[in-house]
C-alpha positions in Angstrom: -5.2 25.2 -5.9 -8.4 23.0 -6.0 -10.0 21.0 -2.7 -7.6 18.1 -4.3 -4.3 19.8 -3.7 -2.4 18.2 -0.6 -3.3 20.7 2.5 0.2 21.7 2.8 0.9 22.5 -0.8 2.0 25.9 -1.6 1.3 27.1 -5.3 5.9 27.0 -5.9 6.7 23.5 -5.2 10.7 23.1 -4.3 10.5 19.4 -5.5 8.5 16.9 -7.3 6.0 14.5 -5.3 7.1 11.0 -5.1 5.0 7.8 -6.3 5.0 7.4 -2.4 4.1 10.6 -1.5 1.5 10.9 -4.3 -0.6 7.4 -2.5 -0.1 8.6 0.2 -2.2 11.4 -0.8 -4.6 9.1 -3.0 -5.2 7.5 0.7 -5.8 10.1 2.4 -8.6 11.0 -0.4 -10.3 7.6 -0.4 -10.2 8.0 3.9 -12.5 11.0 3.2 -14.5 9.9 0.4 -15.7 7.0 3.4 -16.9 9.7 5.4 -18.3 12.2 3.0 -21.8 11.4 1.3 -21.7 14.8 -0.5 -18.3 14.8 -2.0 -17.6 10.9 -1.9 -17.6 10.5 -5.9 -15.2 13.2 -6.8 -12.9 12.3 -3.4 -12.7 8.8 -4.8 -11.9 9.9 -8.2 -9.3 12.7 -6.9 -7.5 9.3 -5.5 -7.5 7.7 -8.9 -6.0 10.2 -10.3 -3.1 10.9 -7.4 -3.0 6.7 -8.0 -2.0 7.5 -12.2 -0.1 10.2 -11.3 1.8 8.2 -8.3 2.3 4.7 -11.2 4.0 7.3 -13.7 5.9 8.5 -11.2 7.0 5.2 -10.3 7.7 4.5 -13.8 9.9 7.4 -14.8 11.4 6.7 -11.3 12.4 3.5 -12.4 14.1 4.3 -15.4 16.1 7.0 -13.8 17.5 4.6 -11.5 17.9 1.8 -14.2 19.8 4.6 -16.3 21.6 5.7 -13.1 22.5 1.6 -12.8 23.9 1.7 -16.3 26.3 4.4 -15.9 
């Protein structure tokens, strides 16, 4: 896995992240985009991307639940 992958990732996940768990991460990221001047624009877009991944998360969450709801 890339410099982007969550430190204590392995490469068989047991689960899928949550949207909670995934800005979590994107925070994380932006915290060391502050302190890196080298790698500060691909840290900051590494969290936009865990933010899209986290919102379609969120989403598909969402309709589970809805769909759970209906049942």
């Amino acid at each position: 896995m890339g410099k982007s992958a969550p430190a204590n990732s392995s490469l068989i996940r047991e689960r899928l992240l949550t949207s909670a768990e995934c800005r979590k991460i994107a925070d994380r990221k932006m915290g060391e985009a502050v302190g890196d001047r080298r790698h500060g624009k691909e840290l900051r877009a590494t969290a936009q991307a865990w933010l899209v991944l986290a919102e379609r998360i969120a989403q598909a969450e969402a309709i589970e639940a809805l769909k759970a709801k209906g049942k």
